[in-house]
C-alpha positions as CSV (number, residue, x, y, z in Angstrom):
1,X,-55.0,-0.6,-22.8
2,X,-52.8,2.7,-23.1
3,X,-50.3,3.0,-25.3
4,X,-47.3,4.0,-24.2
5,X,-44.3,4.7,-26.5
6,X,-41.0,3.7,-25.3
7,X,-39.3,6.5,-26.8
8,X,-40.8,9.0,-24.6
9,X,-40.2,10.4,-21.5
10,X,-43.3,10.8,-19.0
11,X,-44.4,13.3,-16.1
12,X,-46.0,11.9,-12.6
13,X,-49.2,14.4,-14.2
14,X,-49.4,12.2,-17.5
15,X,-47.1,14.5,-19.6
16,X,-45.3,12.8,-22.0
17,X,-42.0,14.8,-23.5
18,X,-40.1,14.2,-27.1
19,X,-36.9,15.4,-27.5
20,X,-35.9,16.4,-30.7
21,X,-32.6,15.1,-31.6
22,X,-30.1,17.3,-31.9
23,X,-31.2,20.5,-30.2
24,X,-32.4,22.0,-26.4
25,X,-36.0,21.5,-27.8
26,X,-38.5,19.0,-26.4
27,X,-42.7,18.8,-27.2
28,X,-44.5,18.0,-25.0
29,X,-48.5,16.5,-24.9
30,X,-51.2,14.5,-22.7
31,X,-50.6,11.0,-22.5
32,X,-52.7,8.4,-23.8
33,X,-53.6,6.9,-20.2
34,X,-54.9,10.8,-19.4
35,X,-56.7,11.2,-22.8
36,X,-58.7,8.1,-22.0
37,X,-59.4,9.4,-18.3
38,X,-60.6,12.7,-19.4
39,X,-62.8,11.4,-21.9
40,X,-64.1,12.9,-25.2
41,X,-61.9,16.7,-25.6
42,X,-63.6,19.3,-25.8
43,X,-61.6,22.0,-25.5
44,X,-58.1,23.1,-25.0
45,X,-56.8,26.5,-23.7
46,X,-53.0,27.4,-24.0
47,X,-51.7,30.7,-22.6
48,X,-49.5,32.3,-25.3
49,X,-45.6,31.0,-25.7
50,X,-43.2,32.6,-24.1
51,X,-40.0,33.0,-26.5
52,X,-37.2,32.1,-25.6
53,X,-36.3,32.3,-21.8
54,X,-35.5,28.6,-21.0
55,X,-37.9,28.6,-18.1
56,X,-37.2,30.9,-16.0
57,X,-40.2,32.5,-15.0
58,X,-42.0,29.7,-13.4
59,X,-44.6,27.6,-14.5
60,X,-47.6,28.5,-16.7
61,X,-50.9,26.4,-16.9
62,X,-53.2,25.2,-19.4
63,X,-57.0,23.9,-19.5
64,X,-58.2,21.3,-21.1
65,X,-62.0,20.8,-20.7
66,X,-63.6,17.2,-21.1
67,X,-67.2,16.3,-22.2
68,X,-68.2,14.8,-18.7
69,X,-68.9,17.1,-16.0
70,X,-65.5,16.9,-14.0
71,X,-63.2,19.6,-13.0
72,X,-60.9,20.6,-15.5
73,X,-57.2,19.1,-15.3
74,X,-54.9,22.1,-15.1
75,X,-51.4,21.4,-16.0
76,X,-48.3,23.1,-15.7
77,X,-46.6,24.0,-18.9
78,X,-43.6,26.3,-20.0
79,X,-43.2,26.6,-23.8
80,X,-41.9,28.6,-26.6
81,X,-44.9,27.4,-28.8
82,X,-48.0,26.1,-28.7
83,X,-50.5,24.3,-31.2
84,X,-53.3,26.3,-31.8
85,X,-54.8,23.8,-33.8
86,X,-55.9,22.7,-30.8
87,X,-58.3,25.5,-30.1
88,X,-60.4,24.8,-33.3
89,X,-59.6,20.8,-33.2
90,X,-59.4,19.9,-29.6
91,X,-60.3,15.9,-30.3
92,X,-56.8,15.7,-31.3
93,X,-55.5,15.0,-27.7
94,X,-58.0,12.3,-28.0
95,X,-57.6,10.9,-31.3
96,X,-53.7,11.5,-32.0
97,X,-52.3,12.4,-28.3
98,X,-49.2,11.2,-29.4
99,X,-49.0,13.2,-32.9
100,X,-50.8,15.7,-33.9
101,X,-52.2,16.3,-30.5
102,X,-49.2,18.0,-28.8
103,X,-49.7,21.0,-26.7
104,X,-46.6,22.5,-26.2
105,X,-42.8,23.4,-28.0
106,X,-40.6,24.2,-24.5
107,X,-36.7,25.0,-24.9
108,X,-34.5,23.6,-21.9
109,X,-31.4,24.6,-21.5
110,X,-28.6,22.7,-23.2
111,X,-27.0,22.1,-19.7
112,X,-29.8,20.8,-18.1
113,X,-31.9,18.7,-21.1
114,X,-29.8,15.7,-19.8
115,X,-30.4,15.8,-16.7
116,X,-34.0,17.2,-16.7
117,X,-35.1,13.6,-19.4
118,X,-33.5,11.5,-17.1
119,X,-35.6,12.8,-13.7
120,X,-38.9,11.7,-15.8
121,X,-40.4,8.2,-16.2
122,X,-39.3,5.9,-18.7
123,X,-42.3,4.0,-20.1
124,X,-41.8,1.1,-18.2
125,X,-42.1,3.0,-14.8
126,X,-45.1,5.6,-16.4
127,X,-46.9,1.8,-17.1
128,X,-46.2,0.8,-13.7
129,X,-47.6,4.4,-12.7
130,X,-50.7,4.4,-15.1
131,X,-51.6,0.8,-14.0
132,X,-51.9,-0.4,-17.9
């Protein structure tokens, strides 16, 4: 079974998103229900960060390539930062998707982070979603 922390907020495309208290800033990662589906990481490309622009230029995607021969899930992304540890350890979004695993630092705009947290899933609906 998936875990699935309660103190995150989740995407429809198995995003989870952490604010961090205080501040516009939010990480964001694959959840554990898409780490399991994609199966053993093998490697993850991030386009470089963007500064900081709040997200206004639209979205920006990133690759991240499983051992089993699947098409690639492409997600959106929009971030200030990214973890490049990933591109020399990418079994971290399988081993620590929750941690060390993120993929992305995104600034929201003050005005909006409210607003933008509350229109993603709380874990009770992303567990109805995921089916765990």
């Amino acid at each position: 079974m998936p875990e699935i922390p309660a103190d995150l907020r989740y995407s429809t495309d198995h995003l989870w998103v952490r604010p961090a208290g205080g501040t516009s800033l939010v990480h964001a990662g694959v959840t554990d229900f898409a780490q399991q589906s994609l199966g053993d990481v093998v490697g993850v490309t991030l386009p470089p960060a963007r500064g900081h622009d709040h997200g206004r230029r639209g979205p920006r995607r990133h690759r991240i390539g499983q051992e089993r021969q699947r098409p690639d899930r492409t997600r959106h992304w929009d971030g200030r930062a990214r973890n490049d540890d990933l591109a020399r350890t990418p079994e971290l979004v399988n081993t620590d998707p929750y941690g060390q695993g993120w993929l992305f630092e995104a600034e929201i705009d003050p005005a909006a982070l409210d607003r933008q947290l509350a229109a993603l899933m709380d874990a009770d609906a992303y567990h109805d979603l995921a089916g765990a």
